[in-house]
C-alpha positions in Angstrom: 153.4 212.3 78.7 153.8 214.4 75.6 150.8 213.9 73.4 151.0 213.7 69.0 149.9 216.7 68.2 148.5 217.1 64.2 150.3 219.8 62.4 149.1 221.0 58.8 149.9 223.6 56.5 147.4 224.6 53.8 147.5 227.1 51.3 144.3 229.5 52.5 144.0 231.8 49.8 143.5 228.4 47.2 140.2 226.7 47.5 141.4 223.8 45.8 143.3 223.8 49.2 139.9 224.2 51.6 138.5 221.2 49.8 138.9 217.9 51.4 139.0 215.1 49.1 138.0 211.4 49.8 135.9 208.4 47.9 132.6 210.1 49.1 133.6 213.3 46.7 136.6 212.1 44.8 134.4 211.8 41.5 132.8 215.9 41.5 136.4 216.9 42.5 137.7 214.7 39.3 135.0 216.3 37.3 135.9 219.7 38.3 139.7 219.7 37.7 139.4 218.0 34.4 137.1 220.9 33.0 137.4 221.5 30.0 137.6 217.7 28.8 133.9 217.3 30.0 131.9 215.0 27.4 128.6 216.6 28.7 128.5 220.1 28.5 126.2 220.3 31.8 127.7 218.9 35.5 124.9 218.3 37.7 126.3 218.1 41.4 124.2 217.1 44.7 124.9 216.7 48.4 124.1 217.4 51.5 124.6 220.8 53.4 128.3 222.0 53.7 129.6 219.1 51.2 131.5 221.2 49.7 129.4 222.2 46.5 129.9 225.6 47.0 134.0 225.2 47.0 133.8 223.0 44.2 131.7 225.8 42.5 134.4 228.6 43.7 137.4 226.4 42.0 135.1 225.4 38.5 134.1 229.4 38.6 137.3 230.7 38.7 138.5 228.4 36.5 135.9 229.1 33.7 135.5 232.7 35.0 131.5 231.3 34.7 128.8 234.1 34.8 126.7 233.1 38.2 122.8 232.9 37.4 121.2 234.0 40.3 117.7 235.0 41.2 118.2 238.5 40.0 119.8 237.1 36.4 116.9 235.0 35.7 114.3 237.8 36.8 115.9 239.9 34.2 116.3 237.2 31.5 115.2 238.9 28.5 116.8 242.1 29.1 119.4 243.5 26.2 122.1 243.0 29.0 121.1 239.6 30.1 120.5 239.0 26.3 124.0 240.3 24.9 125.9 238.2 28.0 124.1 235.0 26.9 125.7 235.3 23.3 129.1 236.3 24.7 129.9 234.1 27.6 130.4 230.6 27.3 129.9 229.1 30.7 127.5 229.7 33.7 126.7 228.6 37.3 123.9 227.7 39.1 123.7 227.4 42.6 121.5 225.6 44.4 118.9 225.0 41.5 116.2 223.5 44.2 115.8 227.3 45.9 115.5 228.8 43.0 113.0 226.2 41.4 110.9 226.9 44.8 111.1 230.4 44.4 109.0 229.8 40.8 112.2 230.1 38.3 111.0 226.9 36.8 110.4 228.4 33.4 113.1 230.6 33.3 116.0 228.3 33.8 114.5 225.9 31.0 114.6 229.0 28.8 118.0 229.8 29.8 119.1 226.3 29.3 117.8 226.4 25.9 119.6 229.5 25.0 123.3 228.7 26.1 122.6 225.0 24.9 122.9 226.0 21.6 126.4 227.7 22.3 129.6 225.8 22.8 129.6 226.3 26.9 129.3 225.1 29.9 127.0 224.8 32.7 127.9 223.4 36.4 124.5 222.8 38.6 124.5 222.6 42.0 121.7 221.1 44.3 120.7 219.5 47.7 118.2 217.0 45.7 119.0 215.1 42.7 116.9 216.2 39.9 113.8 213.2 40.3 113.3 214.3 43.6 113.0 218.3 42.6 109.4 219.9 43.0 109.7 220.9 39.3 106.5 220.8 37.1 108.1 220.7 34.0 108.3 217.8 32.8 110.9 219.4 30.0 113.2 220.8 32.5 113.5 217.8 34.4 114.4 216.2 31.0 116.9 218.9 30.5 118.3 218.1 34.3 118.7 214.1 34.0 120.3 214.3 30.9 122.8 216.0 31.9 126.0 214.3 34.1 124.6 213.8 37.7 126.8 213.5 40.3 126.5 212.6 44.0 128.3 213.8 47.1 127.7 211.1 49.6 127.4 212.0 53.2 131.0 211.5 55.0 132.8 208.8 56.1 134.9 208.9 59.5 138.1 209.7 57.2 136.7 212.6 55.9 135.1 213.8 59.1 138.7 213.7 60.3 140.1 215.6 57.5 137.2 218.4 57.8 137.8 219.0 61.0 141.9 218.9 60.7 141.9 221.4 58.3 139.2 224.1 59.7 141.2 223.8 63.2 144.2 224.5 61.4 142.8 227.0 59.6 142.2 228.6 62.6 145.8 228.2 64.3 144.3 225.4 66.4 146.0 222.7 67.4 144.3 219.2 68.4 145.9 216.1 69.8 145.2 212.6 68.1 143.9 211.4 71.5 141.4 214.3 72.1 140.7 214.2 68.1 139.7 210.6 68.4 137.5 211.3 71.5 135.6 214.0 69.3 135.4 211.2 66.2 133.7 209.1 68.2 130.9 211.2 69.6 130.4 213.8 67.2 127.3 213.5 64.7 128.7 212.3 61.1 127.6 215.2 58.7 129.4 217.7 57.3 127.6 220.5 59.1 128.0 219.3 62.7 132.2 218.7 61.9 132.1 222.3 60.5 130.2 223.6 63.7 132.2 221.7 65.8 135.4 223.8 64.5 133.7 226.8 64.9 132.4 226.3 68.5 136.1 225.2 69.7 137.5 228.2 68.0 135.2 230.3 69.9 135.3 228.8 72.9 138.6 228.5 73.2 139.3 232.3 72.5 136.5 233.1 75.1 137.6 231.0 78.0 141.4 230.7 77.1 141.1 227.0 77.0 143.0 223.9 75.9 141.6 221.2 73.4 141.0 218.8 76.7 138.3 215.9 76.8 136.6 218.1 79.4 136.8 221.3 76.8 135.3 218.8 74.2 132.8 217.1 76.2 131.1 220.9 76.6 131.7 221.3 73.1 129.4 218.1 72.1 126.5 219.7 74.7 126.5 222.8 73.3 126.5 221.5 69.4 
């Protein structure tokens, strides 16, 4: 019998493209296509790993052409370079605020806040904890985090598990049946990690052994993940 086999085509040089939008993340992707109309001027965006925040940090960035404040930006705060940027550009990123917090930034993103707060700008956060739960001791910062717009990426549903895994298979030219695809759904642990490993596993294994998307393929896939 011939099985239904899931065809997709996506755009793979446009990230808006990669991301996968459901009711778990539908209210950061809103946030991030309606930039500039944002009534807080910083966007505060948690989640688990491989939720998407770096995408959604990719499409605001390019967007905004937003300077990225890294390790090596803050280290080198009050530098004339560093210094002259900050009264130039208008809007700024910072990934994964909870590293660089651990990494004893603490007072130089509140200083940095300070300084582009008093500019027209913008400033997208990114984070794995919401701010409360942040092993921050200052109590300003954290005052500077909450009041900005916090928004939650919630771990997956089985929708979006399904659309995660649709389109990183067919971003690899790989082609799954809704029969074997529901076999996977059902077994498979529900984060956004394991769906992304998943893909990369079948695409690997598949190119190493020569090997149709089968239950028995996938039931070696779930050991091995």
């Amino acid at each position: 019998m011939k099985q239904n086999i899931f065809k997709f085509h996506f755009n793979k040089t446009n990230k808006r493209f990669l991301f996968c939008v459901s009711e778990r993340n539908h209210f950061a992707y809103k946030m991030i296509s309606k930039w500039p109309n944002w009534d807080n001027r910083i966007i505060y965006i948690y989640g688990p790993k491989d939720c998407g925040k770096t995408l959604l940090s990719e499409i605001w960035s390019k967007k905004s052409n937003a300077i990225n404040v890294n390790n090596n930006f803050l280290e080198k705060l009050d530098s004339n370079q560093n210094i002259k940027r900050m009264e130039k550009e208008e809007n700024w990123l910072i990934e994964n605020i909870d590293k660089i917090i651990k990494e004893g930034f603490e007072e130089k993103i509140l200083n940095f806040i300070n300084i582009i707060s008093q500019k027209k700008g913008f400033l997208l956060i990114t984070s794995r904890k919401i701010p409360k739960e942040l092993f921050c001791s200052l109590k300003d910062l954290l005052s500077r985090l909450n009041a900005s717009l916090v928004i939650e990426v919630k771990e997956p549903n089985e929708d979006l598990i399904q659309k995660i895994i649709l389109k990183h298979l067919e971003l690899r030219q790989i082609q799954i049946s809704k029969k074997n695809l529901s076999y996977l759904l059902a077994r498979m642990e529900r984060t956004y990690s394991s769906a992304i490993n998943l893909t990369k596993i079948i695409d690997e294994e598949s190119l190493e052994s020569h090997s149709n998307i089968s239950i028995e393929f996938l039931k070696k896939i779930l050991k091995k993940n």
